[in-house]
N, C-alpha and C positions, 0 to 999 in steps of 0.2 A: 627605437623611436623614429616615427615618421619625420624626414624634413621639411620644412615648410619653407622652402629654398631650394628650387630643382633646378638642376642642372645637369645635362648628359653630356655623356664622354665624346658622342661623336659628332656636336655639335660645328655648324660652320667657321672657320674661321678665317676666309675669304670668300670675297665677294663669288657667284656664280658667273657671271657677268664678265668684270674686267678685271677682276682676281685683286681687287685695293682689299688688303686687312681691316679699312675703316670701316667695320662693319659695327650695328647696334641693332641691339636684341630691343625691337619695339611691342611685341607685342605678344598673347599666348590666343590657342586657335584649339579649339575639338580636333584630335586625328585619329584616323586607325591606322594599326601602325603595325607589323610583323615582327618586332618585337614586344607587342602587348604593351606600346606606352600609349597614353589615354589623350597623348596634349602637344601640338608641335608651337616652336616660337616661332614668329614672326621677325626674319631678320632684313633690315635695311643697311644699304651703301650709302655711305655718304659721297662716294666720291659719285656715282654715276647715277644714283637713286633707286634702284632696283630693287624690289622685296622680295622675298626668298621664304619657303619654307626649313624650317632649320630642328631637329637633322632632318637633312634631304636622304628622297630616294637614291639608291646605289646606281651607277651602269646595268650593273647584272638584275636587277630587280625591274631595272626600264626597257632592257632589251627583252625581258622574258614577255613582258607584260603588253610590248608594241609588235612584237614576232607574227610574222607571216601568220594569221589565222591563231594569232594569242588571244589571252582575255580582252585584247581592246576591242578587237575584231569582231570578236563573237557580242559585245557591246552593243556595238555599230548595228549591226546583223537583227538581235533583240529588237532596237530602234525601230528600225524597219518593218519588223514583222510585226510590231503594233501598231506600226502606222498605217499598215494595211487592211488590218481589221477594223480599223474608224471607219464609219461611211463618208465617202467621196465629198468634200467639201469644195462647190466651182472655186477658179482661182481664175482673175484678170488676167494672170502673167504670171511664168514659175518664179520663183522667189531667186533663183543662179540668175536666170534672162535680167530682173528688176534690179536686182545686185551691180550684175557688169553695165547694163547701161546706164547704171548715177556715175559709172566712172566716165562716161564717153566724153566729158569735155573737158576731160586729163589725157586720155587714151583712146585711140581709135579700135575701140574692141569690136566693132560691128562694121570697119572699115579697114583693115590690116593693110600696108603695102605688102609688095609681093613679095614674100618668102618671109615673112614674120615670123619670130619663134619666138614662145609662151612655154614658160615653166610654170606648173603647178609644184611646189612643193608640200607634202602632205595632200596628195589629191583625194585620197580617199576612192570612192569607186567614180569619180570623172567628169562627175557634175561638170564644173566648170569650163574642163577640156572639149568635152561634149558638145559644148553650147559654142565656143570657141572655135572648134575644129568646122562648126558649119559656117562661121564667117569669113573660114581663110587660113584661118594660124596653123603654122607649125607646130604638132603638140606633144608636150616631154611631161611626165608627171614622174617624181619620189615618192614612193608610198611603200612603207617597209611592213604594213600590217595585213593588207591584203592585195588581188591580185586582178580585179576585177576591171578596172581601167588600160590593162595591157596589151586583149588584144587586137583595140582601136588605139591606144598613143602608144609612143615611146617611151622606155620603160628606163629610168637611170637610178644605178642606185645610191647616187651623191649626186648635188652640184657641181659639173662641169666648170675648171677655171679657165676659159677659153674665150670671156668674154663676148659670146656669139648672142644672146638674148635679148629682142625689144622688150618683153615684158615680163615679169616675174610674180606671181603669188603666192603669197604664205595667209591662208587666210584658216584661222582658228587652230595655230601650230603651235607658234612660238613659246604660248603658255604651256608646254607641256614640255618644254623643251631645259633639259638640266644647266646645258650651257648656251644661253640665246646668243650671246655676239659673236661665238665662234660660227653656227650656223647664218648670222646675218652677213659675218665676211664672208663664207662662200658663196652665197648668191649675190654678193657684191662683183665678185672674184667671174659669176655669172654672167653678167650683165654689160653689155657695149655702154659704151661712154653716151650720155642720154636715154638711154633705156629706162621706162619704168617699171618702180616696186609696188605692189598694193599691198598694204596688212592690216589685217584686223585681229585684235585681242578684248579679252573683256579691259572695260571702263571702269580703270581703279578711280577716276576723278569723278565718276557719278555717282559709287557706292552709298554714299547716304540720301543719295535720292532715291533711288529704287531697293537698297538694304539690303541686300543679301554679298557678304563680304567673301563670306565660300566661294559665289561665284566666280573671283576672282583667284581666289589661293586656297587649297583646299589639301595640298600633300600628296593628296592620291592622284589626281588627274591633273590640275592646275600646282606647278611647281613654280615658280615666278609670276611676281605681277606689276602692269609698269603704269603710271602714271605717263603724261604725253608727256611733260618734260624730259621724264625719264629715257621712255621711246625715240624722240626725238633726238635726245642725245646719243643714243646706241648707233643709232641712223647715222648719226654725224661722224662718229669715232670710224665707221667701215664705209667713207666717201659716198653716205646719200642725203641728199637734202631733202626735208619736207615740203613738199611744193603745194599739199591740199589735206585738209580734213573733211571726211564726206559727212556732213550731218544731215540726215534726211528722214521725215518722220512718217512717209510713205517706207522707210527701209525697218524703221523698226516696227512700225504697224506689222509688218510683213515675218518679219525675222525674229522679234525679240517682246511680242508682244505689245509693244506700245511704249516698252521701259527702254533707256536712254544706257543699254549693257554692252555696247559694243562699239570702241575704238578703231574708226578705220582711218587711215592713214596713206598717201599717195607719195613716194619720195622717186627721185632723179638720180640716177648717178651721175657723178661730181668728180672731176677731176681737182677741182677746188675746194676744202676740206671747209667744210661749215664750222660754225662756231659753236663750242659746246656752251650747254645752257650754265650758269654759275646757280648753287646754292640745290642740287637737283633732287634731293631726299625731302626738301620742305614738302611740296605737295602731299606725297606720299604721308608728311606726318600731318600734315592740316586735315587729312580724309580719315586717317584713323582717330584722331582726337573729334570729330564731327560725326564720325558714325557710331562710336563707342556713345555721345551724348544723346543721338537718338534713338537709338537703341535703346540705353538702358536710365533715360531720362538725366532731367540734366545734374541732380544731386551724385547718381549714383556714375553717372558719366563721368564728373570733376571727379570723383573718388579714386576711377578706373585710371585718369590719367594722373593720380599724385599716387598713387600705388606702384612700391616696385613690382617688374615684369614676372620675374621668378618668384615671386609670394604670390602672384594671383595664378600661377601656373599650378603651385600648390593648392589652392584654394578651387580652384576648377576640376584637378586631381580629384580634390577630396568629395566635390559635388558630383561625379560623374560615377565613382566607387558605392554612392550612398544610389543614384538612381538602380545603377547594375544590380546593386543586393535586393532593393526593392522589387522590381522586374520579375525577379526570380522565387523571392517569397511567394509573390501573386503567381506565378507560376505551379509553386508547387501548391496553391490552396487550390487549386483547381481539381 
């Protein structure tokens, strides 16, 4: 007999984050998953705020998958080569050029002192190095999927703890990253004292405004998702302070379609240890209990949030088994 009560064996039981056991199963999510389960939970910290997909990907399943010229790559690669079959649409300004300069009045990115050095971490093929490298900067990119930015920058295959960097980007990484604070202490571990951090992630705090919650956590590509508090807090626990939110509707016209999906953030390092935010998982649950409402109206919304997690996990099961057999019937009447 089927349970209507799921629970898996290799589910989280600390945080990804900052490793607090306070964790709570908030929510059930669509996943494909390699061992054939249909449905991953949504897990939250209470202590730092962080959500998580729960079970998470393995090391070994992430390293295969980000490998020199792995399946992300070949992705990436795809991307491309549709994007070059569209016909040529003029563009005012590349979308990296319009990017770095909403930062220029955080960061002198189009005005470097002399010998500046800029980490890209996650550079992918060098955009940003590119555009960087003709203002002046010193340019280091980490990029463990392909190879294509290396033989114009400097090629490292960690974060340097040495301290030596004005400026640092992590810009659409961290979400995909199993353990985010261990990699934001390294490029803390990075960065001269005053040095700036840029990051951007998806916008767990706007999800019910533009709806699409995958975008945010999705198992397969997005394994963590932060709320700014959340962020904010991470930033604080590895000595950086947030010094700017860039909200700019010229960036997302540009970037994100015109939807409000992308979280950027400006922090300092700090020899003086910011204050972490108190209460830091609330956000995170006000935007699932407000996108669950719009989404699926508001009767059926109240429903989703006085339902336990693991009976609607079943109940998702059992609606996802019913499409599958479906699919395949009409299949074979063909």
């Amino acid at each position: 007999m089927r349970s209507w009560w799921i629970r898996f064996g290799d589910e989280a039981t600390n945080c990804p984050a900052c490793g607090s056991p306070r964790i709570a199963v908030l929510d059930v999510v669509p996943a494909r998953d390699a061992r054939r389960r249909l449905v991953a939970f949504v897990g939250g910290c209470e202590e730092c705020g962080l959500l998580f997909t729960s079970p998470q990907r393995s090391r070994e399943e992430l390293e295969t998958y980000y490998a020199d010229e792995g399946a992300w790559a070949e992705r990436i690669h795809e991307q491309k080569r549709r994007g070059k079959a569209r016909p040529p649409v003029p563009k005012p300004m590349r979308r990296v050029d319009r990017l770095l300069l909403a930062l220029g009045p955080h960061v002198p990115v189009s005005v470097p002192p002399a010998g500046a050095k800029v980490l890209d971490c996650g550079c992918g093929d060098g955009k940003f190095l590119n555009a960087l490298q003709k203002w002046g900067w010193d340019t280091y990119g980490v990029e463990p999927s392909m190879s294509e930015a290396f033989p114009r920058h400097h090629r490292l295959e960690a974060p340097p703890q040495d301290a030596s960097f004005d400026f640092v980007i992590l810009h659409q990484v961290l979400e995909h990253i199993r353990e985010p604070l261990d990699l934001l202490r390294q490029l803390a571990g990075s960065m001269r004292e005053g040095g700036s951090l840029f990051i951007s992630v998806p916008r767990l705090d706007t999800v019910p405004e533009f709806g699409h919650f995958n975008y945010c956590l999705d198992r397969r590509h997005h394994l963590v998702a932060f709320s700014e508090t959340c962020l904010t807090g991470l930033l604080a626990r590895v000595g950086l302070a947030v010094t700017a939110r860039i909200d700019d509707r010229e960036l997302d016209e540009a970037l994100t379609r015109g939807q409000p999906r992308r979280l950027r953030l400006l922090a300092v390092r700090t020899s003086k240890a910011p204050a972490l935010p108190s209460a830091p998982l609330e956000a995170a649950n006000r935007v699932l209990r407000e996108y669950r409402r719009r989404r699926d109206g508001a009767v059926t919304g109240i429903l989703d949030n006085l339902l336990p997690v693991r009976f609607r996990a079943a109940l998702m099961i059992r609606s996802r088994e019913r499409e599958k057999r479906l699919k395949r019937a009409a299949r074979a009447a063909v």
